[in-house]
C-alpha positions in Angstrom: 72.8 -81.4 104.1 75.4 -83.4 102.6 77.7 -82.6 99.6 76.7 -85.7 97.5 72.9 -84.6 98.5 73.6 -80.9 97.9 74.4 -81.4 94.3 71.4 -82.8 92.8 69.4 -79.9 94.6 71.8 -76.9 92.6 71.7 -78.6 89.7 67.7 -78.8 89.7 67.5 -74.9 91.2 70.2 -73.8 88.4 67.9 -75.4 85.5 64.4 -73.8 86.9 66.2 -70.6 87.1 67.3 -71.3 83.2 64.2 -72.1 82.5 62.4 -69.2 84.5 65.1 -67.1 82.3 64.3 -68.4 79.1 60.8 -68.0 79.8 60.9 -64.3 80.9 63.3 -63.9 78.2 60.4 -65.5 75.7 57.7 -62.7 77.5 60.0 -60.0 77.4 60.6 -60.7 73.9 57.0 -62.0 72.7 55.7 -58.2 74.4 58.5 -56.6 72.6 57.6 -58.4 69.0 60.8 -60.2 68.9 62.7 -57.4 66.7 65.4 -59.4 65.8 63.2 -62.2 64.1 62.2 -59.7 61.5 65.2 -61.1 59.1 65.1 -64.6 60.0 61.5 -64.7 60.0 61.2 -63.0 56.2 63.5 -65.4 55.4 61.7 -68.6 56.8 58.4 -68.0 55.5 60.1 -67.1 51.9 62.5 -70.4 52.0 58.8 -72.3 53.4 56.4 -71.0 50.3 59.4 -70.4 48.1 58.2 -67.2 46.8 60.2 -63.6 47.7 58.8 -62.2 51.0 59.6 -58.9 52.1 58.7 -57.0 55.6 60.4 -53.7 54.4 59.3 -51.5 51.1 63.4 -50.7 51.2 64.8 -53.8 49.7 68.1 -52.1 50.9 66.6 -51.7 54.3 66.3 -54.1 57.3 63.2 -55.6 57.6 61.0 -54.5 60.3 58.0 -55.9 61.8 56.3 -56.6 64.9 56.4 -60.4 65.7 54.0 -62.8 67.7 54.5 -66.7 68.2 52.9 -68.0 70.7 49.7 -70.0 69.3 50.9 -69.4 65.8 52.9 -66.9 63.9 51.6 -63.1 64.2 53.2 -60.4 62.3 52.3 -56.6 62.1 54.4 -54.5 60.0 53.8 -51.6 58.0 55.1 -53.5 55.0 54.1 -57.4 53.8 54.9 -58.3 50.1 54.3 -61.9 49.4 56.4 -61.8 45.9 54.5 -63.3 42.4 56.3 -66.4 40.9 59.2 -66.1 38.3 57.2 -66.4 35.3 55.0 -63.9 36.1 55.0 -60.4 35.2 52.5 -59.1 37.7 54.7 -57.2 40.2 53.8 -58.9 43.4 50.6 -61.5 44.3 50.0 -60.0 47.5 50.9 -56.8 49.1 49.3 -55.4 52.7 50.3 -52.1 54.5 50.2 -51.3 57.9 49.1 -54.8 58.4 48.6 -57.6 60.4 48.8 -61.4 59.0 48.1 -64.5 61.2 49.2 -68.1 60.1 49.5 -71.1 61.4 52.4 -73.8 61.8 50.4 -76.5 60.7 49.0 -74.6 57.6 52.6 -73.3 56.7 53.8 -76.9 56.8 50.7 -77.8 55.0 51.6 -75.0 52.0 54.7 -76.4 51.8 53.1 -79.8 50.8 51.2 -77.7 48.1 48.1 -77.4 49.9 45.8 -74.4 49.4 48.3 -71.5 52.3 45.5 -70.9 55.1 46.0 -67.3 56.5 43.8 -66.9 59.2 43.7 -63.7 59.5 44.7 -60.8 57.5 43.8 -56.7 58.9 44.9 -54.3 56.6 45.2 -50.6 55.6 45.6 -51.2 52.5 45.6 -54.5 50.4 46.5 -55.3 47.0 46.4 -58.7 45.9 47.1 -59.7 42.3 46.1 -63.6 41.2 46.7 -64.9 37.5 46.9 -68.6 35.6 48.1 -69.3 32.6 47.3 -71.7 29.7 49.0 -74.3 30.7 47.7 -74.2 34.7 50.7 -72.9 36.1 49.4 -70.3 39.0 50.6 -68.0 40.9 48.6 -69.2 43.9 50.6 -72.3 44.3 53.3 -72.5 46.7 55.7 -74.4 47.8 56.6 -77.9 46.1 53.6 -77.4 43.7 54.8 -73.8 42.8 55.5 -75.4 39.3 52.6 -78.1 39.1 49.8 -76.4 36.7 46.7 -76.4 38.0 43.8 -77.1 35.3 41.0 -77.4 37.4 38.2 -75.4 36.1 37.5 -73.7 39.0 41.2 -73.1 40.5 41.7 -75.4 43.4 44.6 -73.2 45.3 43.6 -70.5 46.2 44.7 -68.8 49.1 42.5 -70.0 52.0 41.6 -66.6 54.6 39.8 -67.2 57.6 39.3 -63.6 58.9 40.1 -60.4 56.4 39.1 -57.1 57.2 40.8 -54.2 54.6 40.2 -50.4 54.4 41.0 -50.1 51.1 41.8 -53.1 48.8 42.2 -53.5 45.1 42.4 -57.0 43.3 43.5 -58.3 40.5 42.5 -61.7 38.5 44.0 -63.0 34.9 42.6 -66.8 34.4 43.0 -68.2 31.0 41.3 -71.3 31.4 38.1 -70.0 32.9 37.9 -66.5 30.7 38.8 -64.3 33.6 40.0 -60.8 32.9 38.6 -58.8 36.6 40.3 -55.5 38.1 38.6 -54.9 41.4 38.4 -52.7 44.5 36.8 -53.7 47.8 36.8 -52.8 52.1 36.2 -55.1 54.5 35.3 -53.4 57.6 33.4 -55.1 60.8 30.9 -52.6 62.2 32.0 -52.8 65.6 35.5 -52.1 65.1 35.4 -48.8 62.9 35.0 -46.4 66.1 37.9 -47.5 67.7 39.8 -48.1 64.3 38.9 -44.5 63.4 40.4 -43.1 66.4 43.6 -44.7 65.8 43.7 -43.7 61.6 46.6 -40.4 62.5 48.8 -43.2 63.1 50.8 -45.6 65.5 51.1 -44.0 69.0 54.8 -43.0 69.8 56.8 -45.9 70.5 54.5 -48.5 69.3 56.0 -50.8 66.6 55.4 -50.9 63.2 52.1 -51.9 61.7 50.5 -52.3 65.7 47.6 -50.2 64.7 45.8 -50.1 61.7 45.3 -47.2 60.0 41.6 -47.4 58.7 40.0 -43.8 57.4 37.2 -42.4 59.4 33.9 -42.5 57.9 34.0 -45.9 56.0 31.1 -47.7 55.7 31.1 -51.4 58.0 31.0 -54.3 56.0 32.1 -55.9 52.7 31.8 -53.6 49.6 32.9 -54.9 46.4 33.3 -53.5 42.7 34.6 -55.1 39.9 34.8 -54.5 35.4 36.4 -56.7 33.3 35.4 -59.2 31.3 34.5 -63.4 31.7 34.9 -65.3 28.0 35.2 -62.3 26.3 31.6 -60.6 27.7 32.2 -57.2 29.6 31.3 -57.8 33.1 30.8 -55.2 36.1 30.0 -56.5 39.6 28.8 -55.0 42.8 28.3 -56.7 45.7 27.5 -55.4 49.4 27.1 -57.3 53.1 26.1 -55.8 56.3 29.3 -57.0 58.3 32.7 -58.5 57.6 31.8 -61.8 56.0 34.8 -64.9 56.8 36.5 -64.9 53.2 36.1 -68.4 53.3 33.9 -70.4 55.9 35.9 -72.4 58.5 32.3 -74.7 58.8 29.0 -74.7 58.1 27.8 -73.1 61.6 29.3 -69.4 60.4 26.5 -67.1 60.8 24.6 -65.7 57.4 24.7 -61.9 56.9 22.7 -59.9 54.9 24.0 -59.5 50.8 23.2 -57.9 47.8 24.9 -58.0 44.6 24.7 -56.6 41.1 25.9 -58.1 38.0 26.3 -57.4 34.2 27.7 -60.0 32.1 27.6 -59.3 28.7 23.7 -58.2 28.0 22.6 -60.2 31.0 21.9 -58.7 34.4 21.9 -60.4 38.0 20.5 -59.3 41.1 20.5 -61.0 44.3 19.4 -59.7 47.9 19.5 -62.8 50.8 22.5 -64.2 52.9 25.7 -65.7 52.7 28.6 -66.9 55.4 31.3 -67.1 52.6 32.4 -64.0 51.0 34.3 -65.7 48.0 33.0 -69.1 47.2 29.4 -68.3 48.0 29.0 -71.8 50.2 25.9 -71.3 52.1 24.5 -68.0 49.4 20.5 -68.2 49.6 17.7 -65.6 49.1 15.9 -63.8 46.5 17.2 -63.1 42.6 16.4 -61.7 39.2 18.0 -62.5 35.8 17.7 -60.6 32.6 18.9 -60.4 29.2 18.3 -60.7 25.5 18.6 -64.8 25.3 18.6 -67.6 27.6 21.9 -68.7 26.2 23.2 -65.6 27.2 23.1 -66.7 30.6 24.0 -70.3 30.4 27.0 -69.5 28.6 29.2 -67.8 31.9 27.8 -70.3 34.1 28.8 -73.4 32.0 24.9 -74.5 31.7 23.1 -75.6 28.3 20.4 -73.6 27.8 18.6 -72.5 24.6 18.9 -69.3 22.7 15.3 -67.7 23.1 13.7 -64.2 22.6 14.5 -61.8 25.5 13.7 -62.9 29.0 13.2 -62.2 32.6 12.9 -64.7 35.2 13.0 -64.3 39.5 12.5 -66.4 42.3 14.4 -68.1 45.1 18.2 -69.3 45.1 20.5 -71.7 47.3 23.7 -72.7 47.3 25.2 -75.3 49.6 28.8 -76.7 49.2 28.9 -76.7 45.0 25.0 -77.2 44.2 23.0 -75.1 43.3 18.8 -75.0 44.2 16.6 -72.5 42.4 13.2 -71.8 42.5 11.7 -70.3 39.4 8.3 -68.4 40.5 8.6 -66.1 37.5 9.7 -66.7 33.9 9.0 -64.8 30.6 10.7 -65.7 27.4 8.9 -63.3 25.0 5.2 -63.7 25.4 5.6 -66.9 26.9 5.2 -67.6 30.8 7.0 -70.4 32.9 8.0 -71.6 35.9 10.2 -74.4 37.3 12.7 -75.1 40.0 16.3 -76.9 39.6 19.3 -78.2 40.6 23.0 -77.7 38.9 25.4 -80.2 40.7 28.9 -79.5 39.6 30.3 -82.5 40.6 29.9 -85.4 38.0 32.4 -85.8 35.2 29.2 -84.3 33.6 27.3 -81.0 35.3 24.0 -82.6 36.2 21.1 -80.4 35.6 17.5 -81.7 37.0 14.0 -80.4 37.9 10.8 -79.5 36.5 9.5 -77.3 34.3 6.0 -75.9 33.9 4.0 -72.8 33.4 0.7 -71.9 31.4 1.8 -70.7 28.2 4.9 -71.5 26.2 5.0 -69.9 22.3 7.4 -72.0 20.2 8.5 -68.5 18.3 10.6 -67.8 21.3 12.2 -70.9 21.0 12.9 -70.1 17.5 16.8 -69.7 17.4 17.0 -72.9 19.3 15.6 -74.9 16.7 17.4 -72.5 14.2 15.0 -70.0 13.5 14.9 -66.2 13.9 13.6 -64.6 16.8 10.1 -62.9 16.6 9.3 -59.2 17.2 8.2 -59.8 21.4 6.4 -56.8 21.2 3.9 -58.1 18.7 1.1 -61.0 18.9 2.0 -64.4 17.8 -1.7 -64.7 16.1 -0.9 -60.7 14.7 2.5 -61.5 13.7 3.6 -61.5 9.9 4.7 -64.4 8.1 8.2 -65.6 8.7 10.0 -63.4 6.3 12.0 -65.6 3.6 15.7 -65.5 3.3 17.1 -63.7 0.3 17.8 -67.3 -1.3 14.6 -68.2 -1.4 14.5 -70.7 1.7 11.6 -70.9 4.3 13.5 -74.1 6.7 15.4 -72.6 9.2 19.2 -73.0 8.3 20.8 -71.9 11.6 23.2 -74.3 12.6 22.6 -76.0 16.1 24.9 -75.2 19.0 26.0 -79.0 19.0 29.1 -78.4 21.5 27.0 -77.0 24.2 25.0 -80.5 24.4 28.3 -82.1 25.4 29.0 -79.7 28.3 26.4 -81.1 30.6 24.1 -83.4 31.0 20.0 -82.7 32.0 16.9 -85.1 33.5 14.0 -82.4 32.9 10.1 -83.3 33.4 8.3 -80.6 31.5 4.6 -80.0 31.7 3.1 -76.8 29.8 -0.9 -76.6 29.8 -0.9 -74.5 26.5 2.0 -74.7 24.0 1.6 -72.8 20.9 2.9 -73.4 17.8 3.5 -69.6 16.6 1.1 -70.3 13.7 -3.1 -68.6 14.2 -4.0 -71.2 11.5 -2.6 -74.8 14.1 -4.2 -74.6 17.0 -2.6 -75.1 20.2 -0.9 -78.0 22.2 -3.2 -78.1 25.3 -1.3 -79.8 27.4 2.1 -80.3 26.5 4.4 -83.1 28.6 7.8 -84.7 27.9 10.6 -86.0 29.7 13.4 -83.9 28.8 16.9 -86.2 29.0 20.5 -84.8 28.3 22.9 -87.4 28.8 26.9 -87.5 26.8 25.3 -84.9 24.2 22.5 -87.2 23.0 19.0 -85.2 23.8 15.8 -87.0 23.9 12.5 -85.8 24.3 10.9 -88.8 26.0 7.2 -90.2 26.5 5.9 -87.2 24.9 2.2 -86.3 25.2 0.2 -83.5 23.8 -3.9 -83.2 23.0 -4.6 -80.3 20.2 -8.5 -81.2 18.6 -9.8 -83.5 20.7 -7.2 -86.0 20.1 -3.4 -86.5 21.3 -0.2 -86.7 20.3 2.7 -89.2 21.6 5.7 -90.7 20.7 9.8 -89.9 21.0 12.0 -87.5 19.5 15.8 -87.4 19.7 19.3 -85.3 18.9 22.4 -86.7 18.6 24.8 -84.7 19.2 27.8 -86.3 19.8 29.4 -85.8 16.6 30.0 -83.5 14.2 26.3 -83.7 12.4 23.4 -84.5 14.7 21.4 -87.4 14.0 17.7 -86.6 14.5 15.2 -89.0 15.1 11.4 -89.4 15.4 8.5 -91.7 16.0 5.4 -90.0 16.7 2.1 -91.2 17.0 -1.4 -89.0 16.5 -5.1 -90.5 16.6 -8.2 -88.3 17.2 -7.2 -84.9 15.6 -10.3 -83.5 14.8 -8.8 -81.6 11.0 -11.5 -79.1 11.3 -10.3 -77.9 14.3 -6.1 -78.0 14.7 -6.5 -76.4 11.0 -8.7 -73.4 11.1 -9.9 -73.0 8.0 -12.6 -69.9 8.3 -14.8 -69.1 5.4 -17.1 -66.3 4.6 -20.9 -66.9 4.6 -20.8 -69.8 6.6 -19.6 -72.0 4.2 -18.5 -75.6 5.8 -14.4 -76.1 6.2 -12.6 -77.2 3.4 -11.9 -80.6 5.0 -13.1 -82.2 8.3 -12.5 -85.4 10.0 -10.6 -87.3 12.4 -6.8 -87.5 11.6 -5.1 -90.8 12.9 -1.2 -91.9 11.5 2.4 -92.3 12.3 5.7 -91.0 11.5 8.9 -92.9 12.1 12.0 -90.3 10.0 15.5 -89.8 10.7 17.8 -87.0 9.5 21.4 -86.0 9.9 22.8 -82.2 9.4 23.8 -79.1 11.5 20.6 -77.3 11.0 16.9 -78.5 10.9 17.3 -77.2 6.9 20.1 -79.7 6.4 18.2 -82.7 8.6 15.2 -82.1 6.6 17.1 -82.7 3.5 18.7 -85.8 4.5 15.2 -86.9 5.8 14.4 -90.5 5.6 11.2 -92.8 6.6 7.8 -93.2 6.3 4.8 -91.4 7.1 1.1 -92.9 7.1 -2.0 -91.1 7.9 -6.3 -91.2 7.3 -9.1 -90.0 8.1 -12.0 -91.3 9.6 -15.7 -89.9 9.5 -14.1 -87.2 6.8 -15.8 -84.5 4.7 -14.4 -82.8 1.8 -15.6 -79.6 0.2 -17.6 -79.9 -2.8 -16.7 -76.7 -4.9 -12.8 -77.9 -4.2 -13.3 -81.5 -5.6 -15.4 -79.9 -8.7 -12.4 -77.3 -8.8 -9.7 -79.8 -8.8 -11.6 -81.9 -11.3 -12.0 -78.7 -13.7 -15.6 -79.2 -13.9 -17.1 -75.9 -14.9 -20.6 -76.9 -15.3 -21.1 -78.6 -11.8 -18.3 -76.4 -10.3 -20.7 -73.3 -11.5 -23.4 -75.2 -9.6 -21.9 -75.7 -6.3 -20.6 -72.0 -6.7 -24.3 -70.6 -6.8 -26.4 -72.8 -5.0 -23.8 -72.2 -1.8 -20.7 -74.9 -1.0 -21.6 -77.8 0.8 -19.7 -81.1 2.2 -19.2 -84.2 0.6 -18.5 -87.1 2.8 -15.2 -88.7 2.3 -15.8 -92.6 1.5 -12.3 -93.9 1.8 -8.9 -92.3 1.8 -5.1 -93.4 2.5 -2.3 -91.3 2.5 1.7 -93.4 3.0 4.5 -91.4 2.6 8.2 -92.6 1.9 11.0 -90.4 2.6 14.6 -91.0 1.1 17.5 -88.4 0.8 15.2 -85.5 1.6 12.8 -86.7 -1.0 8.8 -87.0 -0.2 6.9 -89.1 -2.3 3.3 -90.4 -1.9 3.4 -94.2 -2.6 -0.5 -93.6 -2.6 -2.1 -90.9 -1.7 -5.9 -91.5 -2.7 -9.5 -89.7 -1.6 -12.7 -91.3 -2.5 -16.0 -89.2 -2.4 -19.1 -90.2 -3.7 -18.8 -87.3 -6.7 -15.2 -87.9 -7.6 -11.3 -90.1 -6.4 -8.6 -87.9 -6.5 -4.9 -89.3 -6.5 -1.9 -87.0 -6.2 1.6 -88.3 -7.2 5.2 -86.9 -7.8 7.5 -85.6 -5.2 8.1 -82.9 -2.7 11.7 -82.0 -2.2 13.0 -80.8 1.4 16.6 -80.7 -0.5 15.6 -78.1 -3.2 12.6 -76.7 -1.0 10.3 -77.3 -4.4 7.0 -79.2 -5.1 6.4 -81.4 -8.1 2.9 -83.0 -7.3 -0.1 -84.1 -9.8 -3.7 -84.2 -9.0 -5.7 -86.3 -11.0 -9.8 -86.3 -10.6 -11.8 -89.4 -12.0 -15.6 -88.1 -12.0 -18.6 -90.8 -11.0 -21.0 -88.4 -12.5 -22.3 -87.0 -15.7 -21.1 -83.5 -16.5 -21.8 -81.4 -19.2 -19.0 -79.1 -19.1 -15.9 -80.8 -17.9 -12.0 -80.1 -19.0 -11.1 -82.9 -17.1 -7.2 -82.5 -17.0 -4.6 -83.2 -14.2 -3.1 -80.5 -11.9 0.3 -79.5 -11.2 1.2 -78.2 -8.2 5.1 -76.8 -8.9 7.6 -74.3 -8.0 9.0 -73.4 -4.8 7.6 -73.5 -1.0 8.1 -70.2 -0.9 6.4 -69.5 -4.2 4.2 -72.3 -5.5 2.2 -72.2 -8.7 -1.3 -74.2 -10.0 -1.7 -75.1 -13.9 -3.5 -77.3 -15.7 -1.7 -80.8 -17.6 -1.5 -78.8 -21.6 -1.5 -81.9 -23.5 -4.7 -83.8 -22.0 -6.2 -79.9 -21.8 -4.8 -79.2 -25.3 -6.1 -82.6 -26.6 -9.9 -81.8 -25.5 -9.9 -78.0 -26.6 -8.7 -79.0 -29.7 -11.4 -81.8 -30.5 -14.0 -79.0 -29.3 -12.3 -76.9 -31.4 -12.6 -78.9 -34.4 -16.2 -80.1 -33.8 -17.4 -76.4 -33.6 -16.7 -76.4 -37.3 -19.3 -78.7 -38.2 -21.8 -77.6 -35.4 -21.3 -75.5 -32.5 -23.2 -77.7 -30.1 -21.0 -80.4 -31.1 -17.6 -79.1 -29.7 -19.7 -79.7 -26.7 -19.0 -83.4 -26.9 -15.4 -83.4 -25.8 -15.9 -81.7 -23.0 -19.1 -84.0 -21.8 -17.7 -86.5 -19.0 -20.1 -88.9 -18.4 -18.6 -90.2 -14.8 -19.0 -93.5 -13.4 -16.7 -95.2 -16.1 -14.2 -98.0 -15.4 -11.6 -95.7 -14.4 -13.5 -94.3 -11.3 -14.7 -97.7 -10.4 -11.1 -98.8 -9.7 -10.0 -95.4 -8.1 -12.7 -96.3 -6.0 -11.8 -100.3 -4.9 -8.2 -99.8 -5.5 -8.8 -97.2 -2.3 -10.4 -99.4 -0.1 -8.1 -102.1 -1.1 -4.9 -100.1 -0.2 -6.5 -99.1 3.0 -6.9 -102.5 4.0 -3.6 -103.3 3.3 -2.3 -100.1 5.3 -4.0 -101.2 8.4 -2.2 -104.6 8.2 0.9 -102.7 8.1 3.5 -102.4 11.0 2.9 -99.2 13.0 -1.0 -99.1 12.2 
């Protein structure tokens, strides 16, 4: 072999012998834990998230640590502290003993982008990690070039991504301001087939072995994920438990991560959670399914932690099936009581829109409006007692019978809703109106405006349909309604029982519409800015006799009718339009002709003041021989109203009697003889049939 040949051939043996070198050296070292990397590396990985990292509990000391990186960055040590951010006043955000962290390159360059730090694997003997945000979204889960960048997300987009964590004995803290967060908590993470071997090794680290190379987990631990937690979310005291069979991934690398068996345990507030099924993601809950059950004292008392409008209702209980995938939520409702009232449904909550979107159906066979009451502002109604049994609404100290509990406008805006709801018997809390048999609607929430669309009920033999609608996009809802009825047998939606089998008070079929609008923060306040119209008559009516003798003050006939047994007059012609203005209700006519008698009420009815001011006057067809023949005033209050008799016209007749009886006694008589039929009755009679014709021309009819 030549020299000049010679040459090239050293040159090439001299660098694979470097490179044989360095890579022994690299073994000899990676077997070893490169021991002098501890300080550099502490250093790298501070400089890379910059936060304060520390692999010694001795800040005087030199770190120590047992150091892997081929495939990625491995460090065991017996001490990790991943330092909290200057602002913060919790001592560290993360601290592990006799531990072992993975991470990767990629992910580290990631965090130092400010994306979420991915640890992929995190074994500890004990683990405390403490997480808090401020008002103003700065977080101490940020890292890197985001470490100042707040993060106002309301679910915190950050957080530390782990891909394996198993823990002996770990203890967390979390203080959110924007989401209501105030949670101390203690957990292990143990998988089932490592405790044996884990046990064996809790005395400690075998002589010589480096720092943190075993894991010191105490014998007897139970395998998989147990969690506790008290605190409180928006203020409401909250305890969780929550239990898995096996070591769950912290956060699911993908959606082919086997489910594991989980139950959990809730209290928030008065509300309690129960869940038993499977999940593959131990925080976020991303592929959760199986059985639950939720109780508490209100509806609302639930919606409230979860962000979702619901109403406030009597007591409830409901169970069925749950799913989660990704953000969205599908339930299943097989069981639902609110008070005495039974339901079912399922749903979907999808996070995702600048809007939550809540959809579904529901249905059931009996829904009671009185445990609905606080959400259309009234009280709630003793559960435990029978709509049909229960006591009248009891009236508030001021006198007031319309509910006056504001609406819960805000929540409207939080979400929005596309319900179908179909109940077969809806009752109206009342055992004199009978019941809404069926009940549908299509239930839309959309930018805090709630409708009630296509709605259809049959009560009577006849039906109900129209629209009704809340705005709630400012500070007073607007309310408005247009509602149709035609049918409604009066005999029958207004029970009207009488003793000896006398015939109802008034019968027929009911047919009219209501188109009003109102504006207020409580159906009391809406009521008295009430504005519209309401028209209304009945066809193929009765009327009872002794009440049209009664309202006409006709003793003689009245006395009659009272022995002989009541019977029913038919009711010739009637009309009855409505105006309201400013929460004022006045009849423009309000007319009922029999053949015996027309009655016509005027005057006013007041939703402002909650007081009546109405006149009935009688004009008699027939001769009666006894007759005071004076209007009626129907006054005072809703929850107190009173009857008397018009003085001056009654005054004016006993006092002609009165002065008659002087001369002859049969002659005070004379006043009170009404001789019926007269002009007056005559034009009660085509002034009614008149205006009835005229109603039917009218828009709406």
């Amino acid at each position: 072999m030549t020299q000049g040949t010679a040459r090239p051939v050293r040159w090439r043996l001299l660098g694979a012998g470097l490179l044989l070198t360095l890579v022994a050296a690299f073994g000899v070292c990676e077997t070893l834990g490169w021991p002098f990397l501890a300080g550099p590396m502490q250093g790298w990985i501070g400089n890379t998230l910059q936060r304060r990292v520390a692999l010694s509990e001795n800040p005087a000391a030199a770190p120590e640590a047992s150091i892997h990186l081929l495939g990625g960055i491995r460090i065991a040590a017996a001490y990790i502290e991943i330092g909290a951010p200057a602002w913060s006043t919790a001592p560290h955000m993360l601290l592990a003993r006799d531990a072992r962290i993975t991470l990767g390159y990629a992910d580290l360059w990631r965090a130092s982008r400010g994306e979420p730090l991915h640890i992929r694997e995190v074994r500890a003997a004990l683990l405390d990690g403490q997480f808090e945000r401020q008002v103003d979204g700065r977080a101490s889960w940020q890292f890197g070039k985001n470490t100042n960048t707040p993060d106002t997300e309301p679910q915190p987009t950050r957080l530390p991504v782990f891909g394996r964590l198993e823990v002996d004995s770990g203890s967390v803290v979390v203080r959110d301001a924007l989401t209501g967060i105030d949670l101390d908590g203690k957990f292990s993470l143990i998988d089932g087939a490592n405790v044996s071997a884990v046990s064996a090794a809790s005395s400690g680290p075998a002589s010589g072995a480096a720092p943190g190379a075993s894991i010191g987990m105490a014998s007897g631990i139970a395998p998989g994920l147990h969690f506790s937690a008290k605190g409180a979310y928006r203020k409401l005291p909250l305890t969780i438990e929550a239990h898995a069979s096996a070591v769950l991934p912290a956060i699911a690398a993908d959606a082919a991560t086997v489910a594991l068996p989980v139950t959990m345990k809730a209290h928030i507030g008065r509300a309690t959670l129960a869940f038993e099924g499977t999940a593959t993601d131990a925080l976020r809950l991303t592929a959760l399914q199986g059985r639950f059950s939720v109780q508490g004292p209100s509806l609302a008392a639930v919606g409230d932690p979860l962000g979702v409008t619901l109403p406030t209702t009597a007591p409830f209980h409901t169970e069925g099936l749950i799913a989660k995938q990704g953000v969205v939520w599908n339930a299943v409702i097989e069981k639902m009581s609110i008070g005495a009232s039974r339901l079912k449904g399922a749903f979907t909550y999808d996070p995702r829109p600048r809007l939550p979107l809540l959809s579904g159906r529901l249905s059931g066979p009996k829904l009671m409006l009185a445990d609905l009451g606080p959400a259309v502002g009234a009280p709630v109604r003793d559960t435990a007692v029978p709509a049909s049994a229960a006591p009248p609404r009891p009236v508030a100290a001021t006198g007031r019978m319309l509910p006056s509990r504001e609406f819960d406008l805000p929540s409207l805006r939080a979400m929005n809703a596309n319900v179908l709801i179909d109940i077969d018997n809806l009752d109206l809390g009342s055992n004199i109106l009978e019941q809404l048999k069926p009940f549908r609607t299509h239930l839309v929430l959309s930018d805090g405006v709630l409708t009630l669309r296509e709605v259809e009920a049959r009560t009577a033999q006849g039906r109900m349909s129209g629209m009704v609608q809340l705005d709630g996009r400012h500070t007073l809802a607007l309310w408005t309604a247009d509602l149709r009825w035609n049918g409604v047998r009066l005999e029958r939606w207004i029970h009207q029982a009488r003793a000896n089998g006398a015939p109802p008070y008034l019968t027929g079929s009911l047919n009219g519409r209501a188109r009003v609008a109102g504006q207020g923060k409580s159906t009391a306040t809406i009521l008295g800015t009430l504005r519209g119209d309401v028209r209304m008559n009945l066809a193929d009516g009765t009327v009872s006799h002794l009440a049209v003798e009664a309202a006409g003050l006709d003793i003689a006939q009245g006395l009659g009718v009272f022995i002989k047994g009541d019977d029913s007059l038919p009711i010739q012609c009637n009309v009855v339009d409505l105006v309201a203005e400013k929460g004022q209700l006045r009849p423009r006519v309000l007319v009922l002709d029999t053949p015996d008698s027309t009655l016509w009420i005027d005057g006013s009815l007041s939703l402002v003041t909650e007081e009546l001011d109405l006149r009935v006057v009688v004009s008699p067809k027939d001769f009666s021989p006894l007759a005071l023949r004076a209007p009626l005033h129907l006054r005072g209050s809703f929850s107190n109203p009173s009857v008397s008799v018009d003085k001056g016209k009654l005054g004016m007749r006993l006092g002609a009697s009165a002065l008659l009886a002087l001369l002859n006694p049969l002659a005070a008589l004379i006043p009170l003889m009404d001789i019926g039929g007269g002009p007056e009755a005559q034009r009660g009679v085509e002034a009614c049939r008149a205006l009835t014709g005229r109603a039917k021309s009218l828009p709406g009819h």
